[in-house]
N, CA, C and O atoms as CSV, one atom per row, in Angstrom:
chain,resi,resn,atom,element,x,y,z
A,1,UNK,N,N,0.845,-1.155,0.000
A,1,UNK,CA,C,0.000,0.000,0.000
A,1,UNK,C,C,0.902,1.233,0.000
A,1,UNK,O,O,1.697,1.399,0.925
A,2,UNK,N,N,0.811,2.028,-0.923
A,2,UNK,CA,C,1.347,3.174,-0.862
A,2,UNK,C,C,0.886,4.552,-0.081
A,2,UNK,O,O,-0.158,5.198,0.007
A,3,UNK,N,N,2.110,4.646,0.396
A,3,UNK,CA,C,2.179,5.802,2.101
A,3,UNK,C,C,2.010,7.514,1.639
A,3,UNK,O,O,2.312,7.778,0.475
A,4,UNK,N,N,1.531,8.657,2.541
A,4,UNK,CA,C,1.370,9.732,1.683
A,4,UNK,C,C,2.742,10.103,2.615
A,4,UNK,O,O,3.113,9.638,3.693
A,5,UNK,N,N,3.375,11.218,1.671
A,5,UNK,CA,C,4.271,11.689,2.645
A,5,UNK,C,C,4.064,12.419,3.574
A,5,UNK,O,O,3.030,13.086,3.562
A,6,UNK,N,N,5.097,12.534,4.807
A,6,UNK,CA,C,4.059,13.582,6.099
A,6,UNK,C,C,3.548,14.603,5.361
A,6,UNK,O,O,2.319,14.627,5.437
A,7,UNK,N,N,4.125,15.663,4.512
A,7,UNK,CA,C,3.357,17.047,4.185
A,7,UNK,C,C,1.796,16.802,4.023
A,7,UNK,O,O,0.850,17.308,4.626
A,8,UNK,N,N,1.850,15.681,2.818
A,8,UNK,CA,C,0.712,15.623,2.705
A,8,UNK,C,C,-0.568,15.722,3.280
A,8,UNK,O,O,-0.645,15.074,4.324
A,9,UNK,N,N,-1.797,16.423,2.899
A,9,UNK,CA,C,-2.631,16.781,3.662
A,9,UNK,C,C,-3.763,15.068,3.832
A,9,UNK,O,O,-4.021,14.283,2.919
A,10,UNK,N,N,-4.157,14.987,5.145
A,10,UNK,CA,C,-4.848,13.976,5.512
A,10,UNK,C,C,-6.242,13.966,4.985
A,10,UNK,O,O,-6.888,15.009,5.086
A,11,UNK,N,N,-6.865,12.759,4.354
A,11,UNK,CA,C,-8.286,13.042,4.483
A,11,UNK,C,C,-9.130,12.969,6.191
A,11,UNK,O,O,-8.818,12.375,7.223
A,12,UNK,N,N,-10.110,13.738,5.894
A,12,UNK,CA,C,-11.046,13.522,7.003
A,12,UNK,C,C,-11.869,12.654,6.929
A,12,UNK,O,O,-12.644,12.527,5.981
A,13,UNK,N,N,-11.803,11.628,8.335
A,13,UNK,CA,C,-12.351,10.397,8.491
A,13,UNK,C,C,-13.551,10.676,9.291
A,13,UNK,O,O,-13.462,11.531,10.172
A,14,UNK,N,N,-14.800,9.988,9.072
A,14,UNK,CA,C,-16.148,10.074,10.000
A,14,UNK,C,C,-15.786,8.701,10.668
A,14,UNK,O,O,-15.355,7.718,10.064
A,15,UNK,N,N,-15.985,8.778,11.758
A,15,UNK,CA,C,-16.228,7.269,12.847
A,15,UNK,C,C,-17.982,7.518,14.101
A,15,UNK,O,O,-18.320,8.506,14.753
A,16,UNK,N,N,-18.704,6.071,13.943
A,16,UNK,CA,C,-19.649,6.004,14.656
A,16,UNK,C,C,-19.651,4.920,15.537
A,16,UNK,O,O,-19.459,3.870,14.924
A,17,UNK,N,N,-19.826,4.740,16.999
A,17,UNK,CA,C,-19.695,3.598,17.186
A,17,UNK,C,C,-20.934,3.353,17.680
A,17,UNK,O,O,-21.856,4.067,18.075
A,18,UNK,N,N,-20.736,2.090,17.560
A,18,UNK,CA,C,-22.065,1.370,17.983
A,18,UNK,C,C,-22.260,-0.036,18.615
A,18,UNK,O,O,-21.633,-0.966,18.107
A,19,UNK,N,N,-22.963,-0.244,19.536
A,19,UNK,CA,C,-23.493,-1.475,20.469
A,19,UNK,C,C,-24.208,-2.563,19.984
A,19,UNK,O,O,-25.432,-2.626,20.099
A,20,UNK,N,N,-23.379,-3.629,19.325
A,20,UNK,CA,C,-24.569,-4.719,18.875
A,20,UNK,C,C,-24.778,-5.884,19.635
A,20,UNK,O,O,-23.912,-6.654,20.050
A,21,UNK,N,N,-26.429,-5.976,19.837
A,21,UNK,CA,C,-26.828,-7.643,20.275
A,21,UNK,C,C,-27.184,-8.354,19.944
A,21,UNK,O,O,-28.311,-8.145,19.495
A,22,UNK,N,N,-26.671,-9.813,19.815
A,22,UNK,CA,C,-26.964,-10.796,19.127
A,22,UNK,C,C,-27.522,-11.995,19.906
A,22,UNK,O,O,-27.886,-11.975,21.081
A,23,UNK,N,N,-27.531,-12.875,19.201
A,23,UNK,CA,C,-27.972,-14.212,19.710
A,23,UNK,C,C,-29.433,-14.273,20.824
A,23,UNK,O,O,-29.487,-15.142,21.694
A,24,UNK,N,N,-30.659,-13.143,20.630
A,24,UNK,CA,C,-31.414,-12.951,21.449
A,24,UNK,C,C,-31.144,-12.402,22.859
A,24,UNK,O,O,-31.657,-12.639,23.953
A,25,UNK,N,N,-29.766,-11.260,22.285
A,25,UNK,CA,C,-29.674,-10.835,23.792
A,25,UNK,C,C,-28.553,-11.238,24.559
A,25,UNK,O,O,-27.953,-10.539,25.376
A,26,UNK,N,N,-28.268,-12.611,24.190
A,26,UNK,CA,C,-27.552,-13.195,25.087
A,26,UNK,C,C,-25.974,-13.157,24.823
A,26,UNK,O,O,-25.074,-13.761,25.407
A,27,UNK,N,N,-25.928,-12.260,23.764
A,27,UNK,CA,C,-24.000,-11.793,23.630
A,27,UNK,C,C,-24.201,-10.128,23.224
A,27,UNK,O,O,-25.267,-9.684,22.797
A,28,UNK,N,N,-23.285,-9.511,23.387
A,28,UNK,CA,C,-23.355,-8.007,22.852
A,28,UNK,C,C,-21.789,-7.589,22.840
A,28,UNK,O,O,-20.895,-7.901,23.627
A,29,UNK,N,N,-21.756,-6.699,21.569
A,29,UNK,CA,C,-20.448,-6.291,21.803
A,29,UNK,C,C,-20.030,-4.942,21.225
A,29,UNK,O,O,-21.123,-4.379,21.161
A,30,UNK,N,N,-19.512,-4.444,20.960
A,30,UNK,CA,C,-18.776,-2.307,20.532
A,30,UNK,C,C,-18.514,-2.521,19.200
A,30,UNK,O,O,-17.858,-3.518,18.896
A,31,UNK,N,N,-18.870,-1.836,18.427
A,31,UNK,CA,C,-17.976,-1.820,17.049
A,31,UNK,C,C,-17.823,-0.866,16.410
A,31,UNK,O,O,-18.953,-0.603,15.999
A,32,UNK,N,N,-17.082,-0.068,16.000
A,32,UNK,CA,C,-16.385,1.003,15.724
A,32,UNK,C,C,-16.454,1.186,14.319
A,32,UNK,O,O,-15.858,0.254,13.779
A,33,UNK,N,N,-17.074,2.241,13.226
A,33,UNK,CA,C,-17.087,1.961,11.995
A,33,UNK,C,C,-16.331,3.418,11.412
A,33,UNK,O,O,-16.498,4.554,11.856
A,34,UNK,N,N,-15.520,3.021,10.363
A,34,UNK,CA,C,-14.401,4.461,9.916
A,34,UNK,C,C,-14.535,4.789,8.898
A,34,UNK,O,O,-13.849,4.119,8.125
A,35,UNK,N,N,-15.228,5.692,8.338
A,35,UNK,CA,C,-15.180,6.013,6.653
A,35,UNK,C,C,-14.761,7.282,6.640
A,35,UNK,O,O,-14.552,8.102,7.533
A,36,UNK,N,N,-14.628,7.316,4.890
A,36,UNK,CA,C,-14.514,8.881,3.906
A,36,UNK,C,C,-15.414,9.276,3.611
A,36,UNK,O,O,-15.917,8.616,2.701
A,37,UNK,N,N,-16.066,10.234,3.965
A,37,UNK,CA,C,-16.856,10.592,3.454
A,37,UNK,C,C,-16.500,10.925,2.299
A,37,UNK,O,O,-17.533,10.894,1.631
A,38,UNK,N,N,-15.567,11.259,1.591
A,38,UNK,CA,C,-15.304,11.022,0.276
A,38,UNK,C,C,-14.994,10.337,-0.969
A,38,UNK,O,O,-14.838,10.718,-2.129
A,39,UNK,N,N,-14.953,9.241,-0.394
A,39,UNK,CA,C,-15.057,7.680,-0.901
A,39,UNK,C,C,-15.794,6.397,-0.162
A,39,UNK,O,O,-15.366,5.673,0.736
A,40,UNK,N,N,-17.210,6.374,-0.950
A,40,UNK,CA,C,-17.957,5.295,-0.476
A,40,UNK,C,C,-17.174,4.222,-0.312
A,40,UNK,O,O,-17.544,3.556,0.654
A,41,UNK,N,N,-16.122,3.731,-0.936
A,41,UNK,CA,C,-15.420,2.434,-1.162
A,41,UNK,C,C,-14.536,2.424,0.373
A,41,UNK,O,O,-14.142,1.309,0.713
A,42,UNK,N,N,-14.242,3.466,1.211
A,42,UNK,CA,C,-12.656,3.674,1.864
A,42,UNK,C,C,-13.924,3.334,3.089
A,42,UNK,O,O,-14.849,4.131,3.240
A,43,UNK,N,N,-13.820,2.065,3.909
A,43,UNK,CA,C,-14.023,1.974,5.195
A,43,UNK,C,C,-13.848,1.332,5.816
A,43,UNK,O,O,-13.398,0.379,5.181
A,44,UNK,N,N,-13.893,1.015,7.193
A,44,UNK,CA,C,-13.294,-0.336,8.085
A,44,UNK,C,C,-14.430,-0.093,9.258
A,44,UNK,O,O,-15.057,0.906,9.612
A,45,UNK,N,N,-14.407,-1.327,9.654
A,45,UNK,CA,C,-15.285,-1.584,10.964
A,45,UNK,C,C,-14.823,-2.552,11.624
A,45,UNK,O,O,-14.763,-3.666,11.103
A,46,UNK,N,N,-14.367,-2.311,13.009
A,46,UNK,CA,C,-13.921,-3.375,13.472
A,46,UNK,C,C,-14.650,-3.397,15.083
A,46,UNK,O,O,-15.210,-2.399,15.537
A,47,UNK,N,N,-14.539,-4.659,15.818
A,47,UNK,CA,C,-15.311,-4.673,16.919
A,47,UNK,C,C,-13.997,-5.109,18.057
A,47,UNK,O,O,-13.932,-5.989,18.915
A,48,UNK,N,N,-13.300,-4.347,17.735
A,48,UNK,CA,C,-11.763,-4.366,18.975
A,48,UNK,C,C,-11.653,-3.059,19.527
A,48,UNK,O,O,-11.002,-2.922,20.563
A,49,UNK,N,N,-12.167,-2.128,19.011
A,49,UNK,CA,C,-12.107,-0.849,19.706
A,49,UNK,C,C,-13.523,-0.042,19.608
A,49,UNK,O,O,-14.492,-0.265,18.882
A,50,UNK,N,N,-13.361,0.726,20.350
A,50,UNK,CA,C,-14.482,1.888,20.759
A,50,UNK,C,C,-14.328,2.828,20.666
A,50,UNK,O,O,-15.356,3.504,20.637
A,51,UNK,N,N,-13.045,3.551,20.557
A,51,UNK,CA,C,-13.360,5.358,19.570
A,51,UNK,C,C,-11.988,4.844,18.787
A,51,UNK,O,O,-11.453,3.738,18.710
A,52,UNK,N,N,-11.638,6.251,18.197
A,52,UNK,CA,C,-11.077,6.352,16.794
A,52,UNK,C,C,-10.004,6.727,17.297
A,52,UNK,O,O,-9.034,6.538,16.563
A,53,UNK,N,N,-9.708,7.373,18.658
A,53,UNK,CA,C,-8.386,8.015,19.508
A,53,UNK,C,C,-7.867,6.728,20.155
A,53,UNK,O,O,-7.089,6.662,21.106
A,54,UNK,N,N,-8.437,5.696,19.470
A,54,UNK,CA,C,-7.704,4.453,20.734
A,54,UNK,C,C,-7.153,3.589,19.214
A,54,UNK,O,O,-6.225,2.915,19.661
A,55,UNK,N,N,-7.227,3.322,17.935
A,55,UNK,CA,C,-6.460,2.931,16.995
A,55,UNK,C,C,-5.215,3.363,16.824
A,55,UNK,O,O,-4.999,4.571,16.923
A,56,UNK,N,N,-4.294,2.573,16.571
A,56,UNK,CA,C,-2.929,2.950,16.129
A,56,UNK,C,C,-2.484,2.107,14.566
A,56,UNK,O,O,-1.383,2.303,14.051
């Protein structure tokens, strides 16, 4: 994957998180979803973290 250099200006990322329950209740867990708003295609969701200041 090709890297931008530091100058380069960052896009701005939207993140929502959200609480899902499954199995009738009986499991639940955080999942964190990251897009561009400038590219429908650019997003990740993962259920290991809970805000966007805790990814590295």
């Amino acid at each position: 994957m090709p890297s931008q250099p530091p100058d380069a200006p960052r896009a701005e990322l939207e993140s929502e998180a959200y609480h899902i329950t499954v199995d009738d209740g009986a499991d639940s867990f955080c999942a964190l979803s990251i897009e561009s708003p400038e590219n429908d295609q650019a997003w990740l969701i993962s259920d290991t973290v809970t805000a966007l200041e805790s990814m590295r």
